[in-house]
C-alpha positions in Angstrom: -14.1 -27.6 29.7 -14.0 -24.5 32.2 -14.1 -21.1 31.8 -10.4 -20.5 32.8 -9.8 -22.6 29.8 -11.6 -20.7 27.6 -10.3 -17.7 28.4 -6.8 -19.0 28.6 -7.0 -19.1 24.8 -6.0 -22.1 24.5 -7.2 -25.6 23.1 -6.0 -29.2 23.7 -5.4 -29.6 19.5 -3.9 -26.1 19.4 -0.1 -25.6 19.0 0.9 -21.9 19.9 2.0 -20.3 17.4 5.3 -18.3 18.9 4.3 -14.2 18.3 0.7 -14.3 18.0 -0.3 -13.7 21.7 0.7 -9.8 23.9 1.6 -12.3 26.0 4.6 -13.8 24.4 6.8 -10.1 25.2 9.7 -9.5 22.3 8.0 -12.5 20.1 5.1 -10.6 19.5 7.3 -7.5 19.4 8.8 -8.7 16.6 5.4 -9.5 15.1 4.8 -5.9 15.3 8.0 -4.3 14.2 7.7 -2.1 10.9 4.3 -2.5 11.8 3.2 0.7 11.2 -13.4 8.8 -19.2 -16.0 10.5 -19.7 -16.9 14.5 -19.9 -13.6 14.0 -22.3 -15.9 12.2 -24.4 -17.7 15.3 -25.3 -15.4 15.4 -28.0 -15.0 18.2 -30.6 -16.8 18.0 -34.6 -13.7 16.0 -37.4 -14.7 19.1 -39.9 -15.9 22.0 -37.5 -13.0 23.8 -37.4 -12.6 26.8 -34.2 -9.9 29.5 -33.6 -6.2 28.8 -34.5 -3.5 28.8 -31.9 0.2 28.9 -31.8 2.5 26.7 -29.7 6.0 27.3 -30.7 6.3 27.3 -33.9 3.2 24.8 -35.0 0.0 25.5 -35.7 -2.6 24.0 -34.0 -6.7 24.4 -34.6 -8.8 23.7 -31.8 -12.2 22.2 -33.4 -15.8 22.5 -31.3 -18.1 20.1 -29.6 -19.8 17.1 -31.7 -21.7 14.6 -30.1 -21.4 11.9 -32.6 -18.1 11.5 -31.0 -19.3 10.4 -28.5 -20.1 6.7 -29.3 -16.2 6.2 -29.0 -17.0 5.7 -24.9 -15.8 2.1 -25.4 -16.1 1.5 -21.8 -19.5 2.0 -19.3 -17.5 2.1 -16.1 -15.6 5.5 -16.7 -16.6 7.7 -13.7 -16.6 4.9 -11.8 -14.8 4.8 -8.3 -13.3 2.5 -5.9 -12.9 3.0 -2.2 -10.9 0.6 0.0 -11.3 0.9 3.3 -8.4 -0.7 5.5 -9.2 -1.8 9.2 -5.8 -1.5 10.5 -4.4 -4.3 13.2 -6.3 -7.8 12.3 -10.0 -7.1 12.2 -12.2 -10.1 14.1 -14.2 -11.3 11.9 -15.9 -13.7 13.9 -17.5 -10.6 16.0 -17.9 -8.7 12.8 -20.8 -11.7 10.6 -21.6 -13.6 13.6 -23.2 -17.5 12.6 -26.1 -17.0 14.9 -26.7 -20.0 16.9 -23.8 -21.5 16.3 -23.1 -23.4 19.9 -19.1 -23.4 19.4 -19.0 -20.1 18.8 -20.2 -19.3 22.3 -18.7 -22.0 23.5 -15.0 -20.9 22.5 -16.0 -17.4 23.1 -17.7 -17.3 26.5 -16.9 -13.9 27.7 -16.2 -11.8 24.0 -19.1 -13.5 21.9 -22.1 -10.9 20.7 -24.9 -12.3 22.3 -28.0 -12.8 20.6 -29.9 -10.0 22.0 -26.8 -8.1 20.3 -27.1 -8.4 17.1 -29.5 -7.2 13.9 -30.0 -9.2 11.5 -28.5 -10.0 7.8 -30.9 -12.9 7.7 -32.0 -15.6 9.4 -28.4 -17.5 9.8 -26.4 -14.4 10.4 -26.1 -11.4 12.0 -23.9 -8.1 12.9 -23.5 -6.0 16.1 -26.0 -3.7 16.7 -23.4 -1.0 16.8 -23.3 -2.0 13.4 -26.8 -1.1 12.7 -26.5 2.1 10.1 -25.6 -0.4 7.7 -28.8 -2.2 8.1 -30.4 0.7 5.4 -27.6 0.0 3.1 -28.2 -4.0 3.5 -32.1 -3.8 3.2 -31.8 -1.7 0.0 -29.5 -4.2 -1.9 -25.9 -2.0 -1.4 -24.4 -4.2 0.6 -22.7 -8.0 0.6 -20.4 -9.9 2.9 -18.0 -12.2 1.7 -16.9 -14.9 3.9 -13.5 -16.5 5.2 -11.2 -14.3 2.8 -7.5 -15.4 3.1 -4.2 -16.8 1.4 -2.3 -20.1 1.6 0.1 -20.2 4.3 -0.8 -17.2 5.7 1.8 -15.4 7.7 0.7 -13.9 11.6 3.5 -10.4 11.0 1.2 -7.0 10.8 4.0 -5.5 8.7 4.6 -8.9 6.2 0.7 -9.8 5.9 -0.3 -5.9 4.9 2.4 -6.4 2.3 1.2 -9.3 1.3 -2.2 -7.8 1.1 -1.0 -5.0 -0.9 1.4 -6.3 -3.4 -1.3 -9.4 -4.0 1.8 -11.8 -3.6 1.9 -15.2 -2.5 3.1 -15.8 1.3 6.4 -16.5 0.7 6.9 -14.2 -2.2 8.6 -10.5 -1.8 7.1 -8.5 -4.6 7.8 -4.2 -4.0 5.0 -3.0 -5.9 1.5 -2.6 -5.8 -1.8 -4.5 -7.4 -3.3 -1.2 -7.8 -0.1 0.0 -8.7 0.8 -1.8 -11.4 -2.8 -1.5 -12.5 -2.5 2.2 -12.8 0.8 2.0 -14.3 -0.4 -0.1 -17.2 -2.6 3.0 -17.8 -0.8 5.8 -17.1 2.8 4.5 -19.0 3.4 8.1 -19.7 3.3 9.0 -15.5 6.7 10.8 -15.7 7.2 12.1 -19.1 3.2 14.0 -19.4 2.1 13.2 -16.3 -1.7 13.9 -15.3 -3.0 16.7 -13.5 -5.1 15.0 -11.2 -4.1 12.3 -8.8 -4.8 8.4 -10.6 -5.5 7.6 -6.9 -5.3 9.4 -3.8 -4.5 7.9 0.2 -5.2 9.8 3.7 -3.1 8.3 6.3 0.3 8.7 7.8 2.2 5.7 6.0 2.3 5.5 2.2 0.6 1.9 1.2 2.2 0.0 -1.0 -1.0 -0.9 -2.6 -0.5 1.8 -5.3 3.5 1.8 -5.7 4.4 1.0 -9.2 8.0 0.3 -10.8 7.7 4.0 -12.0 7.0 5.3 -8.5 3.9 6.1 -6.8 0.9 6.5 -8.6 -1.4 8.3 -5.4 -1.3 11.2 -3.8 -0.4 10.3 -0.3 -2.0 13.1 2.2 -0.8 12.4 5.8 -4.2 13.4 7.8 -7.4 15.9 7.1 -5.7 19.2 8.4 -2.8 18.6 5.3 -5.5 17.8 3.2 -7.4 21.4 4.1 -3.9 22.8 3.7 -4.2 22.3 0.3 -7.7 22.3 -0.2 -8.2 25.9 0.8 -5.1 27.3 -0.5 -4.0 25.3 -3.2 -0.6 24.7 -1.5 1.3 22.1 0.6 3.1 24.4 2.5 1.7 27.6 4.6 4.1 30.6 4.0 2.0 33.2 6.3 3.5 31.5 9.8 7.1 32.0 8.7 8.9 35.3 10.2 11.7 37.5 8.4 14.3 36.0 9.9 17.1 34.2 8.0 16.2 30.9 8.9 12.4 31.6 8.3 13.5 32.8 4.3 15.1 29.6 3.9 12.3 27.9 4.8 10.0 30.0 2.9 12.1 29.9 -0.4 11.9 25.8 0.3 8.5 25.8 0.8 7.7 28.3 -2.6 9.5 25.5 -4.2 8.0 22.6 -3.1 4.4 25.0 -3.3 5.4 25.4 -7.2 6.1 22.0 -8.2 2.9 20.5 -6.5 1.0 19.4 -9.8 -2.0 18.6 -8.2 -2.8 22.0 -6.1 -5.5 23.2 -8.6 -7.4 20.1 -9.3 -8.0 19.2 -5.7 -8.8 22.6 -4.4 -11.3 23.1 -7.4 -12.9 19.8 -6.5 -13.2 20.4 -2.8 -14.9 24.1 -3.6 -17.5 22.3 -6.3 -19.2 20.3 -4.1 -20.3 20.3 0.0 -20.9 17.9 2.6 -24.2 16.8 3.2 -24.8 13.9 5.5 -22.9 14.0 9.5 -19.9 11.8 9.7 -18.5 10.5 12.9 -16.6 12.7 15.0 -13.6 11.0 14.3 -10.1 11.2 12.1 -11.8 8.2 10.2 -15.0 9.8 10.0 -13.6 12.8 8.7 -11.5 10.9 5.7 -14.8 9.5 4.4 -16.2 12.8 4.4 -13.1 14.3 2.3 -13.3 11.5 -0.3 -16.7 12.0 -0.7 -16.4 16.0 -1.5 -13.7 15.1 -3.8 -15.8 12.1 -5.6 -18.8 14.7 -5.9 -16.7 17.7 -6.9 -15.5 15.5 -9.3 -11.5 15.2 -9.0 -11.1 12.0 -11.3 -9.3 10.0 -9.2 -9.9 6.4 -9.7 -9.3 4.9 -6.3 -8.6 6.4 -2.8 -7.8 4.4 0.3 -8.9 5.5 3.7 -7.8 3.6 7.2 -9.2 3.5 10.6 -6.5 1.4 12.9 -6.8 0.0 16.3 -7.9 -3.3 14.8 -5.0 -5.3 16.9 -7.4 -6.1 19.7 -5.4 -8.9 22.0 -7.0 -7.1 25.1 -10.4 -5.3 26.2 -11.8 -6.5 22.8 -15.1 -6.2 24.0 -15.1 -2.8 24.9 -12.7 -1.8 22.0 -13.9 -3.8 19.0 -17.8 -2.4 19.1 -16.4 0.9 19.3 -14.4 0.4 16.1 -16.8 -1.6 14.2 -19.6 1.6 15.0 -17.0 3.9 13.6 -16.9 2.3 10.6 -20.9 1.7 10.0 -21.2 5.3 11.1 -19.1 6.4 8.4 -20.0 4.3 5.8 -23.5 5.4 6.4 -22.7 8.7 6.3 -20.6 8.3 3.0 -22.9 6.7 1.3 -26.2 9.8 2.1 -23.8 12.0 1.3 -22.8 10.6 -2.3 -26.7 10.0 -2.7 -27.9 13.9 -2.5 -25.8 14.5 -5.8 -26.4 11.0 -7.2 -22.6 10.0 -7.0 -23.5 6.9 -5.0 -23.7 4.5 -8.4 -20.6 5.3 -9.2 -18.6 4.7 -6.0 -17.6 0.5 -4.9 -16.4 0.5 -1.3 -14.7 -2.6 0.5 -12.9 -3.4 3.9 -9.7 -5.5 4.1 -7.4 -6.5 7.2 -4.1 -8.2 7.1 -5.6 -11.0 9.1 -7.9 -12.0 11.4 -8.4 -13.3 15.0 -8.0 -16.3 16.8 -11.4 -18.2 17.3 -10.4 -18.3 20.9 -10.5 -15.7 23.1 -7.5 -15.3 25.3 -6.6 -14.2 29.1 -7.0 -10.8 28.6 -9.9 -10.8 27.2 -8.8 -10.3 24.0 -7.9 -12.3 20.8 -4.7 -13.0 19.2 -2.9 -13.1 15.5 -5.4 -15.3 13.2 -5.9 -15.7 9.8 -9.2 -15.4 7.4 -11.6 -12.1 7.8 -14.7 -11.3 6.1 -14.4 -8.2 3.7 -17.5 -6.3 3.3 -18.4 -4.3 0.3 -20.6 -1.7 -0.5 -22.1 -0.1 -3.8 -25.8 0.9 -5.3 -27.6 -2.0 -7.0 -24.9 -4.1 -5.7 -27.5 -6.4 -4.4 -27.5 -8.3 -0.5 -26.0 -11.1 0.2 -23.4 -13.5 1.0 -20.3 -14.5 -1.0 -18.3 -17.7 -0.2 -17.8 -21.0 3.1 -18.5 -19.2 6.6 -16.0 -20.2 8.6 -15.6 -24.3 10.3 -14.9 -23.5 13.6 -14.3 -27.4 13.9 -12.5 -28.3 11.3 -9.5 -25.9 11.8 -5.8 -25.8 11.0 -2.9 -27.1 13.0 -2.7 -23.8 14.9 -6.9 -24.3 15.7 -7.2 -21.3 13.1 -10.0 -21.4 10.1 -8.9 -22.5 6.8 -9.9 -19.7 4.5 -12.4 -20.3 1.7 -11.8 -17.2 -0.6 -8.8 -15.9 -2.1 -8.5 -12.8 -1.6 -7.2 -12.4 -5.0 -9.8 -13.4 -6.0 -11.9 -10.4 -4.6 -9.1 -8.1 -6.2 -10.0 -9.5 -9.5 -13.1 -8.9 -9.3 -13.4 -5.4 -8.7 -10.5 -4.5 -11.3 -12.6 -6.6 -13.9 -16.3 -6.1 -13.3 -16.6 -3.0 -11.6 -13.5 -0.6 -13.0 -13.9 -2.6 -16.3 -10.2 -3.6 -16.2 -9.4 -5.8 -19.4 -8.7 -9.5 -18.0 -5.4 -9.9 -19.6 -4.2 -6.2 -17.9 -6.3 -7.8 -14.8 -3.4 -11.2 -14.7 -0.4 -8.8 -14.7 -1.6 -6.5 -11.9 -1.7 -9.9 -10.2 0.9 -11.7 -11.1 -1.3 -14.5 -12.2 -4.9 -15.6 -13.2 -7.1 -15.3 -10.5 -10.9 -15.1 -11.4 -13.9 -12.8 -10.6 -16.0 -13.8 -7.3 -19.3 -14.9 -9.5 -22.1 -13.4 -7.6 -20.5 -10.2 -6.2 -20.9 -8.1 -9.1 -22.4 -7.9 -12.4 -20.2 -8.5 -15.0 -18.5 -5.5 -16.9 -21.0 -5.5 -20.3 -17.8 -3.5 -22.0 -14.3 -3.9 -20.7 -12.3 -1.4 -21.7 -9.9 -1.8 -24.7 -6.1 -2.5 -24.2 -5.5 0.2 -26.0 -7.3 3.1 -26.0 -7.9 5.0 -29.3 -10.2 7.7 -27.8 -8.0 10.7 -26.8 -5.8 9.9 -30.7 -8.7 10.7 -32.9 -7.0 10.1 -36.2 -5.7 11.7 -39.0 -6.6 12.5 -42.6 -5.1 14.8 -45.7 -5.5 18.2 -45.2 -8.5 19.3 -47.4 -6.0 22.8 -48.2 -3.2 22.0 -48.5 -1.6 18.8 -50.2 1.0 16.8 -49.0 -0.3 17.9 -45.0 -1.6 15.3 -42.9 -3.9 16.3 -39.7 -3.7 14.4 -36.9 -6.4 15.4 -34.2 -6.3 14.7 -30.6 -8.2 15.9 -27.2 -7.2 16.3 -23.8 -9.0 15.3 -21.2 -7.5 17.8 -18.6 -5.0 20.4 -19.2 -1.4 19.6 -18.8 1.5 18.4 -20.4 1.6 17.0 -23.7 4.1 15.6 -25.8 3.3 13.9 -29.6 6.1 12.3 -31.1 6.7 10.4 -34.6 8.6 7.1 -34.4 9.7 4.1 -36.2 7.6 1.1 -36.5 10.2 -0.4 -34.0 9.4 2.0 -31.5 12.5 4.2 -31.6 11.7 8.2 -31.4 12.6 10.1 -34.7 11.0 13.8 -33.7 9.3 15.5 -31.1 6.3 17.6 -32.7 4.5 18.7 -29.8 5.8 19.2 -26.1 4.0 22.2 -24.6 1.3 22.6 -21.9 -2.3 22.2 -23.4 -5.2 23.4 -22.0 -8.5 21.2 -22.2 -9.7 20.6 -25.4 -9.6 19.3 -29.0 -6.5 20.0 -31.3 -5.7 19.6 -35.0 -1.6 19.0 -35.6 -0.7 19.7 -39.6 2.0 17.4 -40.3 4.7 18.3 -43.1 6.6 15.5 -43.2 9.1 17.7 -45.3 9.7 19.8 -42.1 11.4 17.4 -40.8 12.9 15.5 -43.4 10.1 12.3 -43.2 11.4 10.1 -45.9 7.7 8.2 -47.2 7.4 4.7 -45.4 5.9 3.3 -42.4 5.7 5.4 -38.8 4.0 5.9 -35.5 3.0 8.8 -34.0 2.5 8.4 -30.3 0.5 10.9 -27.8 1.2 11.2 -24.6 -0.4 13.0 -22.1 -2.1 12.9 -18.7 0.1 9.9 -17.7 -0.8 8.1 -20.7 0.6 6.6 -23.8 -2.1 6.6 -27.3 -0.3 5.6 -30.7 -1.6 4.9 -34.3 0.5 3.7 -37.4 0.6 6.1 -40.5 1.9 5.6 -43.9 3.6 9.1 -45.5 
């Protein structure tokens, strides 16, 4: 075969498909368009009683620190973090893990294959680009492991339809509106809009909002647009600047919108305190990517609490100049990563934090005319975490044995992948693990160590119990501790679920409370009840006979 051939793209078994190639003007076009738990566990002594302190008209005693509490942590994976790292546009994976010595690759790739002389080595049967090579420490000291071919059945060659699959964890031809992580974080934060938490259950950089963490009850992450809104807030505890506006009419407005918005912004106080407990300590990238890594890492080490964050570095769409384009990309992302990774290590945050790349597809296996590849399918994702281990997860791709379109058939779902992070790294239980994803997809074995204690389905932790008061008969305390300050509401209901009263809805700050129940007070006939807690987004109950 010649070289115009290769670089033509195309392939006597290959049927074009109509979109997937710059060349093919409003068809591609339209393949573009929309295309855009634990410091709480310090709990306070069951008979050490503190001050006393009134909210409304209840009394409440705050009770001090006892470490025999503390063997409530059900769950080993609560400071735990997860980063996902998105490489925007279709990453090529083929020039990402390169099959060293594999003939057809260089063969189908004659001008845009990394050449041997290129590469450094994952072992002796594959190998990245050397502008890859700051992950090489990460790799040698078992943090690092590639998994191969990750796709979906049917896959579908649209940017904007193929990132929502991605994010919603759908099948192809499926429209779901929500989230995996999402729906995950609703599960655990069911009180998100009644006693919503203080801190962020997940926070994005990046100009679009992902769907990845959309939930039926709204957005469950903190979406900051770029770095310089991020400082915004981070230095001043605000959204909104208020020193640039004039005295003007117009300018007042603005301001008295802005005071507003400033006001309601819940989250002000735990970011800026996290960003001013901790610095940065490794050199990132000079880039707007570099510099997202470099914010989620002061947050992680001033320790925000949010669970997952989702960082994106785009240009990944590479149907022309790949070879001068892609290395450049990939480099950013190594160069980061690296960076992320010292920089969590100087405090000891690092065995805490789970990073991992996805794309919405990958490339073509052949190269095209303009030097470039075109809409594919199945990409590697790459993940990264201390004491992870090295190695590889999954099929490599069979650049033979293709699919009608001369694409790979993918070998990993990515679902799959999904599954396992929720379930052996954030110690999701498996049945909550099946309804963030719509169905029973099962842990990668070999990409991490099991979860030796997934957490409980229904945490009893922050609702400590209650018992006769020791004073006074006929009073029942019910003891409770917040794990940050904020709202809280606790509630009695009917064994069906229906509210009777409202005991508690004030602001609380952090701590350990005692609630003296007279079920006379509010005319409690003796039976069955609930009484429900709700606070920091979440929803604790416990029956109680009166």
């Amino acid at each position: 075969m010649s070289g115009n051939d290769h670089t033509s793209g195309m392939h006597p078994k290959v049927k074009r498909r109509l979109g997937a190639s710059i060349e093919e003007g409003k068809a591609h076009q339209l393949a573009h368009r929309n295309f855009g738990r634990r410091d709480f566990l310090r709990l306070t002594g069951l008979a050490a009683l503190g001050s006393s302190l009134m909210l409304g008209s209840t009394s409440l005693r705050a009770f001090a620190p006892n470490p025999l509490l503390q063997y409530l942590n059900l769950s080993d994976c609560g400071d735990r973090v997860l980063v996902l790292i998105r490489l925007k546009g279709g990453n090529d994976g083929l020039n990402t893990v390169i099959l060293r010595g594999n003939d057809e690759y260089y063969n189908i790739r004659p001008t845009i294959a990394v050449q041997e002389s290129g590469l450094w080595a994952l072992s002796d049967q594959y190998g990245m680009p050397n502008e890859m090579s700051a992950l090489q420490p990460l790799w040698e000291s078992g943090s690092m492991k590639v998994i191969h071919n990750v796709g979906y059945p049917d896959a579908n060659y649209s940017h904007f339809r193929s990132s929502d699959i991605w994010a919603s964890a759908s099948d192809s031809e499926e429209i779901v509106n929500t989230g995996w992580i999402g729906r995950w974080l609703e599960n655990d934060y069911q009180a998100f809009a009644s006693a919503p938490p203080v801190v962020p259950p997940a926070l994005q950089i990046g100009v679009e909002t992902n769907m990845i963490f959309r939930a039926l009850s709204g957005n469950m992450a903190l979406s900051i647009s770029n770095p310089q809104e991020f400082y915004q807030i981070a230095l001043s505890g605000q959204l909104y600047n208020l020193n640039n506006l004039g005295s003007a009419p117009p300018d007042r407005e603005l301001a008295y919108v802005r005071t507003v918005a400033n006001s309601a912004f819940r989250y002000s106080e735990s970011i800026r305190d996290a960003y001013n407990n901790s610095i940065t300590q490794a050199t990132y990238p000079n880039s707007n990517f570099g510099e997202e890594m470099a914010i989620v890492a002061r947050l992680i080490k001033g320790n925000l609490g949010s669970k997952v964050y989702l960082v994106t570095i785009d240009g990944f769409d590479t149907h022309a100049n790949q070879l001068t384009n892609h290395p450049v990309l990939l480099q950013r992302v190594a160069d980061s990563v690296a960076a992320f990774y010292q920089d969590l290590g100087a405090t000891g945050h690092s065995q805490n934090v789970l990073a991992m790349t996805f794309s919405e597809f990958g490339r073509t296996i052949y190269e095209n005319g303009s030097v470039g590849t075109d809409h594919g399918t199945s990409s590697p994702m790459l993940v990264f975490g201390e004491g992870i281990g090295n190695g590889f997860i999954g099929q490599e791709p069979d650049l033979v044995n293709t699919d009608n379109y001369g694409d790979p058939i993918y070998t990993t779902d990515f679902r799959d992948a999904y599954a396992t992070v929720l379930e052996n790294w954030l110690c999701v239980h498996p049945d909550v693990v099946n309804s963030a994803l719509g169905n029973d997809f099962s842990p990668l074995g070999g990409l991490l160590p099991p979860s030796s204690s997934p957490a409980p389905l229904n945490d009893p932790i922050a609702l400590l119990g209650h018992n006769p008061d020791p004073e006074e008969p006929g009073v029942i305390q019910i003891k409770y501790s917040l794990q940050k300050r904020g709202p809280l509401r606790l509630s009695i209901l009917l064994p069906n679920g229906s509210a009777l009263r409202t005991l508690v809805d004030t602001f609380h700050e952090r701590g350990s409370y005692i609630y003296r129940l007279r079920p006379q007070d509010f005319y409690l006939a003796p039976g069955n009840y609930v009484y429900r807690l709700e606070n920091g987004g979440r929803i604790y109950q416990r029956e109680i006979s009166l």
